[in-house]
C-alpha positions in Angstrom: -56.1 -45.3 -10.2 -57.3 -43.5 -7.1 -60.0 -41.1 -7.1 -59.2 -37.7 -6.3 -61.6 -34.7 -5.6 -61.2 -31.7 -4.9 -62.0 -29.6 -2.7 -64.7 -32.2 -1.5 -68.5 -31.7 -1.8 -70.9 -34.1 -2.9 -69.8 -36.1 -5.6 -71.8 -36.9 -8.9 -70.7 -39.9 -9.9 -69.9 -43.2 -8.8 -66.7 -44.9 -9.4 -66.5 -48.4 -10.6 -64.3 -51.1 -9.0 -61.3 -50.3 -10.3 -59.4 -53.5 -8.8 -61.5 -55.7 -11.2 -59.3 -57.6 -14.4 -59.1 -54.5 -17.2 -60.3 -57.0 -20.0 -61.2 -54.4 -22.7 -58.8 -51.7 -21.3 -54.9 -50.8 -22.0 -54.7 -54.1 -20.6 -55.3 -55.6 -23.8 -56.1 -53.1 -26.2 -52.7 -50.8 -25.8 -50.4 -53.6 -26.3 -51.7 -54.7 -29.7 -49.2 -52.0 -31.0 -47.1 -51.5 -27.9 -43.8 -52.2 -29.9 -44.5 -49.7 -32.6 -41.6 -46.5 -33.2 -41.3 -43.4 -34.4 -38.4 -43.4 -37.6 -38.2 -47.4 -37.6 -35.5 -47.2 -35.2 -35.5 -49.7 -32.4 -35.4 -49.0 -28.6 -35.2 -52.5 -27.1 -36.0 -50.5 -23.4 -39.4 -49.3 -24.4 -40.2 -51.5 -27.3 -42.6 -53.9 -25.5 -44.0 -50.9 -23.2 -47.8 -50.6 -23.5 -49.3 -48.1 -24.8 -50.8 -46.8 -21.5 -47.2 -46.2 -20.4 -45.9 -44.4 -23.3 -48.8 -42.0 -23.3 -48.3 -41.2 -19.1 -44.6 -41.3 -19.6 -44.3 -39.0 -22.6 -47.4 -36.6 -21.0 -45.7 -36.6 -17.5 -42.1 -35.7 -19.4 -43.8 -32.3 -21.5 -46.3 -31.7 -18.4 -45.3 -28.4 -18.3 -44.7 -27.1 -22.4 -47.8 -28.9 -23.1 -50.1 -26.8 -20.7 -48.2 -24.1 -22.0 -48.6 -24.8 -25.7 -51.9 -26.0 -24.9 -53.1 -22.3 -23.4 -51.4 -20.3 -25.5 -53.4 -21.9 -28.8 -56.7 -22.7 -26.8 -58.5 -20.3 -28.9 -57.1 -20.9 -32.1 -59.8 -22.1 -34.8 -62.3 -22.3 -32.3 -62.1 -26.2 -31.4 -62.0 -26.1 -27.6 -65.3 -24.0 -27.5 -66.9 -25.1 -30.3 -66.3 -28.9 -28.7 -67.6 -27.0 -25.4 -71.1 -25.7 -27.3 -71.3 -29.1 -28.8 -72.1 -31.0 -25.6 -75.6 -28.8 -25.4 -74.8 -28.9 -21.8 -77.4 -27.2 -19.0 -76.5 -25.3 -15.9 -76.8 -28.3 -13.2 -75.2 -30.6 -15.2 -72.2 -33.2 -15.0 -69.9 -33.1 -17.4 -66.5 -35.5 -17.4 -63.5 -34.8 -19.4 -61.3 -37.6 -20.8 -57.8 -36.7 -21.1 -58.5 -33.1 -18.8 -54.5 -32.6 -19.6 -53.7 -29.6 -17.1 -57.3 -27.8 -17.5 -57.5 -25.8 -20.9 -61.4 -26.7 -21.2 -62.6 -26.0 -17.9 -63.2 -22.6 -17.7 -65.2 -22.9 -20.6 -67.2 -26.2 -19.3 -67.8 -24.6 -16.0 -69.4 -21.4 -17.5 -71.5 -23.9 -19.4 -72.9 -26.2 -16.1 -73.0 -23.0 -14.4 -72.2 -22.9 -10.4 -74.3 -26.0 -9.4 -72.9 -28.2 -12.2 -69.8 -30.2 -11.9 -66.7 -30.8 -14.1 -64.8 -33.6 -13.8 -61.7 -34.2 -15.4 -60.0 -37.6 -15.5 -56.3 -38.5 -16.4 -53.7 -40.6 -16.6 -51.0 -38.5 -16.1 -50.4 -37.4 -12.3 -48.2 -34.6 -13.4 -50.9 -33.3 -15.6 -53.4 -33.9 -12.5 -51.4 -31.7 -10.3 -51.1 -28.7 -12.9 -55.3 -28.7 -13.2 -55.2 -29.1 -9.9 -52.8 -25.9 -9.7 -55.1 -23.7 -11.8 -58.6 -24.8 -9.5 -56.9 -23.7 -6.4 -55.8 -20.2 -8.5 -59.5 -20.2 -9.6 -61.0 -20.8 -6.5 -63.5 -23.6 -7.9 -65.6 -25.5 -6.4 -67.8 -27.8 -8.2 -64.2 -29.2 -9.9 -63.2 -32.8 -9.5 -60.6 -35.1 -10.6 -60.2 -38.5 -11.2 -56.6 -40.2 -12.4 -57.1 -43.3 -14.2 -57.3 -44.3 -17.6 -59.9 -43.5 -20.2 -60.1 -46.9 -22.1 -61.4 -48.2 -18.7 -63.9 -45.0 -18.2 -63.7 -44.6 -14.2 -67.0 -43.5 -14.1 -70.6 -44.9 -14.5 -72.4 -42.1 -15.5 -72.7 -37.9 -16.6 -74.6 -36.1 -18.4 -72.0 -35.6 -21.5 -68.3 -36.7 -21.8 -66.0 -34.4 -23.7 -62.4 -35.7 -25.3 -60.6 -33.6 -27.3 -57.3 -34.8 -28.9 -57.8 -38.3 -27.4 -58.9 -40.3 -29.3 -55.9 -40.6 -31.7 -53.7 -42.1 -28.8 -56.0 -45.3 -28.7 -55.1 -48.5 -30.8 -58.8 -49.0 -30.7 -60.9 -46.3 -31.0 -64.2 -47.4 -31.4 -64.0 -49.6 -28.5 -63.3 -47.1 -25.9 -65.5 -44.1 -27.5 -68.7 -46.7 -27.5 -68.1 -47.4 -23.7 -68.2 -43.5 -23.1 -71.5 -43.9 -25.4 -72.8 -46.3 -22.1 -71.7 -43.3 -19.6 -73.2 -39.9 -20.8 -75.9 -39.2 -22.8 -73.8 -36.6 -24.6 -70.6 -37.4 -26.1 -68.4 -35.3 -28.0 -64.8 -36.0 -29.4 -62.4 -33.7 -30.8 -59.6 -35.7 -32.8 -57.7 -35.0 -35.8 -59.0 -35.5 -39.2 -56.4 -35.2 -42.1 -58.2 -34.3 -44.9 -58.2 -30.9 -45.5 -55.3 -28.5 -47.0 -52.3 -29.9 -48.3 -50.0 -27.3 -46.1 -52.1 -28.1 -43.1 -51.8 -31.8 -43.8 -48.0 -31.3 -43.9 -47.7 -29.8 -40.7 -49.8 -32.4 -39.1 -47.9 -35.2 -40.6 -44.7 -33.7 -38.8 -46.2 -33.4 -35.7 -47.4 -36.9 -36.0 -43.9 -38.2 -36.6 -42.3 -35.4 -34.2 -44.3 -38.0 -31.4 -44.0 -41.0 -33.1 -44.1 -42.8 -30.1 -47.1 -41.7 -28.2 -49.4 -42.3 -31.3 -47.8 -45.5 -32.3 -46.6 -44.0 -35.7 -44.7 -46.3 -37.2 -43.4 -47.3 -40.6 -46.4 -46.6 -42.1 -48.4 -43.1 -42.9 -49.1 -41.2 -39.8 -51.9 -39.2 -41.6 -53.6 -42.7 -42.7 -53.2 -43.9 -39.1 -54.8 -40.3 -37.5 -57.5 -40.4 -40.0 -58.7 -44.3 -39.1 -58.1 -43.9 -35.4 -60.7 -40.4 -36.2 -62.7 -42.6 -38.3 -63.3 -45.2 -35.7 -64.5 -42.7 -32.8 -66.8 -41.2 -35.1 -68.3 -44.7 -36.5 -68.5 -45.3 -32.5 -70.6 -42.6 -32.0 -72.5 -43.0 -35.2 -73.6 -46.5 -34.2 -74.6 -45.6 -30.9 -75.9 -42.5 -30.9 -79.4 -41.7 -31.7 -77.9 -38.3 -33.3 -74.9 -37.3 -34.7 -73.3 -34.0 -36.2 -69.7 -33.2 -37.3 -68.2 -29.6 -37.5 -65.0 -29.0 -39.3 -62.3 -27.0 -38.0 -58.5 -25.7 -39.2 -58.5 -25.9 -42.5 -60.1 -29.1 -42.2 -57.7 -31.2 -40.0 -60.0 -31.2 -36.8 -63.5 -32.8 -37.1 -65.6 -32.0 -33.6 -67.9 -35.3 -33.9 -71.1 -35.0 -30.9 -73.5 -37.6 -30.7 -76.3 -37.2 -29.0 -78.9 -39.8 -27.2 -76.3 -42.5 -25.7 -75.6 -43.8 -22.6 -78.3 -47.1 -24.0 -76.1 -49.3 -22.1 -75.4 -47.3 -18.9 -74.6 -49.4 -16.3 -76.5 -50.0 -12.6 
Protein backbone atom coordinates (compact mmCIF):
# COMPACT_ATOMS: atom_id res chain seq x y z
CA UNK A 1 0.00 0.00 0.00
CA UNK A 2 2.36 2.78 -1.12
CA UNK A 3 1.54 6.28 -0.84
CA UNK A 4 1.29 8.08 -3.97
CA UNK A 5 0.96 12.01 -4.51
CA UNK A 6 0.73 13.83 -7.04
CA UNK A 7 2.13 16.23 -8.38
CA UNK A 8 4.04 16.76 -4.95
CA UNK A 9 3.46 19.76 -2.62
CA UNK A 10 3.15 19.65 0.95
CA UNK A 11 1.19 16.96 2.16
CA UNK A 12 -1.68 17.05 4.76
CA UNK A 13 -1.74 14.14 6.28
CA UNK A 14 0.43 11.57 7.78
CA UNK A 15 0.35 8.12 6.86
CA UNK A 16 0.33 5.37 9.34
CA UNK A 17 2.75 2.34 9.37
CA UNK A 18 1.39 0.43 7.06
CA UNK A 19 3.83 -2.67 7.51
CA UNK A 20 2.15 -3.11 11.07
CA UNK A 21 -0.21 -6.71 11.49
CA UNK A 22 -3.85 -5.47 9.81
CA UNK A 23 -5.77 -6.88 12.98
CA UNK A 24 -9.12 -5.20 12.36
CA UNK A 25 -8.60 -4.85 8.57
CA UNK A 26 -9.43 -7.16 5.37
CA UNK A 27 -7.15 -9.18 7.20
CA UNK A 28 -9.72 -10.44 9.34
CA UNK A 29 -12.75 -8.78 8.63
CA UNK A 30 -13.01 -9.67 4.62
CA UNK A 31 -12.57 -13.23 5.08
CA UNK A 32 -15.50 -13.78 7.45
CA UNK A 33 -17.52 -14.19 4.09
CA UNK A 34 -14.74 -14.58 1.66
CA UNK A 35 -16.31 -17.93 0.32
CA UNK A 36 -19.64 -16.40 -0.42
CA UNK A 37 -21.16 -16.58 -4.48
CA UNK A 38 -23.27 -14.97 -6.59
CA UNK A 39 -26.25 -17.78 -7.95
CA UNK A 40 -24.96 -20.62 -5.30
CA UNK A 41 -22.69 -21.80 -7.84
CA UNK A 42 -19.31 -22.79 -6.70
CA UNK A 43 -15.90 -21.53 -8.00
CA UNK A 44 -13.38 -23.59 -6.08
CA UNK A 45 -10.54 -20.88 -7.65
CA UNK A 46 -11.92 -17.91 -5.93
CA UNK A 47 -13.93 -19.48 -3.24
CA UNK A 48 -11.58 -18.85 -0.32
CA UNK A 49 -10.36 -15.40 -1.87
CA UNK A 50 -10.84 -12.58 0.61
CA UNK A 51 -12.90 -10.11 0.19
CA UNK A 52 -10.11 -7.41 -0.30
CA UNK A 53 -9.18 -9.34 -3.45
CA UNK A 54 -12.53 -9.82 -5.02
CA UNK A 55 -13.29 -6.14 -4.66
CA UNK A 56 -9.58 -5.02 -6.40
CA UNK A 57 -9.90 -7.76 -8.85
CA UNK A 58 -13.49 -7.23 -9.97
CA UNK A 59 -12.82 -3.04 -9.83
CA UNK A 60 -9.38 -3.50 -11.79
CA UNK A 61 -11.45 -5.90 -14.51
CA UNK A 62 -14.56 -2.97 -15.23
CA UNK A 63 -11.83 -0.06 -14.47
CA UNK A 64 -12.68 1.49 -17.53
CA UNK A 65 -17.00 0.87 -17.96
CA UNK A 66 -17.19 1.85 -14.42
CA UNK A 67 -15.63 5.34 -14.80
CA UNK A 68 -17.64 5.54 -17.68
CA UNK A 69 -20.88 4.45 -16.12
CA UNK A 70 -19.91 6.24 -13.20
CA UNK A 71 -19.58 9.86 -15.26
CA UNK A 72 -22.24 9.44 -17.28
CA UNK A 73 -24.88 9.13 -14.12
CA UNK A 74 -22.85 11.39 -11.72
CA UNK A 75 -25.57 13.79 -11.64
CA UNK A 76 -28.38 11.67 -11.58
CA UNK A 77 -30.65 12.15 -8.31
CA UNK A 78 -28.33 14.42 -6.98
CA UNK A 79 -26.24 11.94 -4.58
CA UNK A 80 -22.59 12.85 -5.56
CA UNK A 81 -23.23 16.58 -4.77
CA UNK A 82 -25.66 16.38 -2.29
CA UNK A 83 -22.94 13.80 -0.34
CA UNK A 84 -20.34 16.77 -1.45
CA UNK A 85 -22.66 19.68 0.38
CA UNK A 86 -23.05 17.26 3.27
CA UNK A 87 -19.42 17.30 4.42
CA UNK A 88 -20.03 21.34 5.27
CA UNK A 89 -16.52 21.57 4.06
CA UNK A 90 -14.40 25.17 4.15
CA UNK A 91 -12.12 26.46 1.55
CA UNK A 92 -8.57 25.32 3.26
CA UNK A 93 -9.74 22.16 4.14
CA UNK A 94 -8.70 18.42 3.79
CA UNK A 95 -10.90 16.29 2.59
CA UNK A 96 -10.14 12.23 1.92
CA UNK A 97 -12.13 10.08 -0.24
CA UNK A 98 -12.55 6.35 0.49
CA UNK A 99 -13.07 4.37 -2.56
CA UNK A 100 -12.02 7.71 -4.95
CA UNK A 101 -12.82 4.99 -7.90
CA UNK A 102 -11.39 7.01 -11.08
CA UNK A 103 -12.38 10.65 -9.74
CA UNK A 104 -16.24 11.27 -10.25
CA UNK A 105 -16.34 13.51 -6.89
CA UNK A 106 -13.45 15.48 -7.22
CA UNK A 107 -14.31 18.30 -9.18
CA UNK A 108 -17.08 18.85 -6.98
CA UNK A 109 -14.79 18.41 -3.62
CA UNK A 110 -12.23 20.64 -4.92
CA UNK A 111 -14.64 23.54 -5.70
CA UNK A 112 -15.72 23.00 -2.14
CA UNK A 113 -11.93 23.29 -0.32
CA UNK A 114 -11.33 25.84 -2.79
CA UNK A 115 -7.54 26.16 -4.24
CA UNK A 116 -5.65 25.91 -0.82
CA UNK A 117 -7.59 22.84 0.24
CA UNK A 118 -6.64 19.35 -0.56
CA UNK A 119 -8.48 16.25 -1.90
CA UNK A 120 -7.21 13.12 -1.31
CA UNK A 121 -8.47 10.08 -2.76
CA UNK A 122 -7.52 6.63 -1.55
CA UNK A 123 -8.05 3.18 -3.30
CA UNK A 124 -7.53 -0.14 -3.61
CA UNK A 125 -7.59 -0.54 -7.04
CA UNK A 126 -4.32 0.58 -9.06
CA UNK A 127 -6.18 0.59 -12.19
CA UNK A 128 -8.80 2.90 -10.77
CA UNK A 129 -5.61 4.97 -9.29
CA UNK A 130 -4.26 5.54 -12.69
CA UNK A 131 -7.61 6.66 -14.37
CA UNK A 132 -7.98 9.62 -11.47
CA UNK A 133 -4.69 9.99 -11.90
CA UNK A 134 -5.44 10.47 -15.81
CA UNK A 135 -8.17 13.09 -15.26
CA UNK A 136 -5.79 15.35 -12.58
CA UNK A 137 -3.17 15.59 -15.20
CA UNK A 138 -6.14 16.58 -17.91
CA UNK A 139 -7.30 19.03 -15.16
CA UNK A 140 -4.18 20.40 -14.35
CA UNK A 141 -4.74 20.01 -10.35
CA UNK A 142 -2.80 20.64 -7.92
CA UNK A 143 -3.76 20.31 -4.45
CA UNK A 144 -4.85 16.43 -5.57
CA UNK A 145 -3.41 13.46 -3.91
CA UNK A 146 -3.61 9.78 -3.91
CA UNK A 147 -3.12 7.12 -1.70
CA UNK A 148 -3.68 3.19 -2.78
CA UNK A 149 -4.43 1.17 0.08
CA UNK A 150 -7.34 -0.17 1.60
CA UNK A 151 -10.10 1.55 3.43
CA UNK A 152 -10.90 -0.91 6.27
CA UNK A 153 -7.26 0.01 7.39
CA UNK A 154 -7.91 3.95 6.77
CA UNK A 155 -4.17 4.98 5.62
CA UNK A 156 -4.47 8.11 7.07
CA UNK A 157 -4.50 9.69 10.67
CA UNK A 158 -6.38 12.65 10.18
CA UNK A 159 -8.71 15.29 7.67
CA UNK A 160 -11.02 17.48 8.18
CA UNK A 161 -14.09 15.16 6.68
CA UNK A 162 -13.94 11.74 4.97
CA UNK A 163 -16.48 11.13 2.11
CA UNK A 164 -17.50 7.33 0.90
CA UNK A 165 -20.02 6.96 -1.45
CA UNK A 166 -21.09 3.42 -2.59
CA UNK A 167 -18.53 1.89 -0.09
CA UNK A 168 -19.80 0.83 2.42
CA UNK A 169 -21.92 -2.02 1.03
CA UNK A 170 -18.61 -3.94 -0.04
CA UNK A 171 -17.55 -4.34 3.78
CA UNK A 172 -18.57 -7.64 5.77
CA UNK A 173 -18.36 -5.22 8.68
CA UNK A 174 -19.51 -2.00 8.32
CA UNK A 175 -19.67 -0.39 11.46
CA UNK A 176 -16.19 -1.40 12.18
CA UNK A 177 -14.53 0.38 9.47
CA UNK A 178 -16.99 3.57 9.20
CA UNK A 179 -16.26 4.11 13.24
CA UNK A 180 -12.45 4.16 12.55
CA UNK A 181 -13.08 6.90 9.73
CA UNK A 182 -15.18 8.51 12.89
CA UNK A 183 -11.34 8.61 14.66
CA UNK A 184 -9.91 10.35 11.43
CA UNK A 185 -12.12 13.39 10.32
CA UNK A 186 -14.25 15.32 12.10
CA UNK A 187 -16.81 15.12 9.30
CA UNK A 188 -17.89 11.93 7.95
CA UNK A 189 -20.24 11.27 5.28
CA UNK A 190 -21.29 7.93 3.57
CA UNK A 191 -23.33 7.33 0.66
CA UNK A 192 -24.54 3.61 0.47
CA UNK A 193 -27.52 1.99 -0.71
CA UNK A 194 -30.65 1.76 1.28
CA UNK A 195 -33.42 -0.49 -0.11
CA UNK A 196 -36.48 0.71 1.09
CA UNK A 197 -38.08 2.82 -1.14
CA UNK A 198 -40.20 1.90 -4.49
CA UNK A 199 -40.88 -1.40 -5.36
CA UNK A 200 -39.55 -0.88 -9.16
CA UNK A 201 -36.49 0.79 -7.75
CA UNK A 202 -36.01 -2.01 -5.32
CA UNK A 203 -36.20 -4.47 -8.24
CA UNK A 204 -33.60 -2.89 -10.16
CA UNK A 205 -31.34 -2.78 -7.26
CA UNK A 206 -31.82 -6.28 -6.30
CA UNK A 207 -30.50 -7.19 -9.95
CA UNK A 208 -27.76 -5.20 -9.79
CA UNK A 209 -26.94 -6.70 -6.51
CA UNK A 210 -27.01 -10.19 -7.91
CA UNK A 211 -25.60 -9.00 -11.39
CA UNK A 212 -22.16 -8.60 -8.90
CA UNK A 213 -22.85 -11.21 -6.64
CA UNK A 214 -19.38 -11.59 -5.98
CA UNK A 215 -18.01 -8.27 -5.05
CA UNK A 216 -20.84 -7.74 -2.34
CA UNK A 217 -20.73 -11.20 -1.09
CA UNK A 218 -24.44 -11.87 -2.16
CA UNK A 219 -25.08 -15.05 -1.63
CA UNK A 220 -27.98 -17.44 -1.12
CA UNK A 221 -29.67 -15.12 0.76
CA UNK A 222 -31.61 -11.67 -0.09
CA UNK A 223 -29.28 -9.19 -1.53
CA UNK A 224 -31.66 -6.31 -0.62
CA UNK A 225 -31.59 -7.58 3.24
CA UNK A 226 -27.81 -7.81 3.03
CA UNK A 227 -27.49 -3.99 1.30
CA UNK A 228 -29.84 -2.66 3.80
CA UNK A 229 -27.78 -4.15 7.08
CA UNK A 230 -24.41 -3.46 5.58
CA UNK A 231 -26.30 0.52 5.20
CA UNK A 232 -27.66 0.02 8.51
CA UNK A 233 -24.40 -0.65 10.19
CA UNK A 234 -22.43 2.53 8.71
CA UNK A 235 -25.21 4.62 9.76
CA UNK A 236 -25.49 3.08 13.45
CA UNK A 237 -21.45 3.77 13.20
CA UNK A 238 -21.84 7.17 12.74
CA UNK A 239 -24.78 7.56 15.01
CA UNK A 240 -22.78 6.27 17.93
CA UNK A 241 -19.94 8.38 17.33
CA UNK A 242 -20.94 11.30 16.15
CA UNK A 243 -22.07 14.18 18.11
CA UNK A 244 -24.56 14.97 15.09
CA UNK A 245 -26.13 13.07 12.60
CA UNK A 246 -28.57 13.77 9.51
CA UNK A 247 -29.85 11.49 6.74
CA UNK A 248 -31.09 12.66 3.27
CA UNK A 249 -32.91 10.35 0.94
CA UNK A 250 -32.27 10.02 -2.53
CA UNK A 251 -33.67 7.88 -5.86
CA UNK A 252 -36.74 6.96 -4.96
CA UNK A 253 -35.51 6.12 -1.77
CA UNK A 254 -32.75 3.56 -2.42
CA UNK A 255 -29.72 5.94 -1.52
CA UNK A 256 -29.57 7.31 2.09
CA UNK A 257 -26.53 10.13 2.28
CA UNK A 258 -25.91 9.50 6.22
CA UNK A 259 -23.17 12.71 7.59
CA UNK A 260 -22.26 12.81 11.06
CA UNK A 261 -20.78 15.50 12.35
CA UNK A 262 -18.32 16.09 15.53
CA UNK A 263 -16.00 12.75 15.27
CA UNK A 264 -12.65 12.14 15.08
CA UNK A 265 -13.02 11.59 19.46
CA UNK A 266 -10.52 9.05 19.08
CA UNK A 267 -8.08 10.55 16.53
CA UNK A 268 -4.94 9.22 16.87
CA UNK A 269 -1.29 11.06 17.88
Amino acid sequence: MAEDASRGGPRPLVTRDRRRPQSRSAASRSRSEGGSRSGGESDPEHDDEPAVHRIQRGYAAWARVYDWFARATASVGGVRAGGVRALDLDPGDTVVEFGCGPGVNFPALREAVGPTGRVVGVDLTGAMLDRARALVERRGWENVEFVRGDATVPPVRSADAVLATFVTSLFPDPYAVVSDWCGVADSVVVAAFAPRGTRPANAALSAFARLNGRLFDAGGGDPLDQLDARTAAAHRALADNAEAVTEDRYLFGTIGVCAGHGCANDRRE
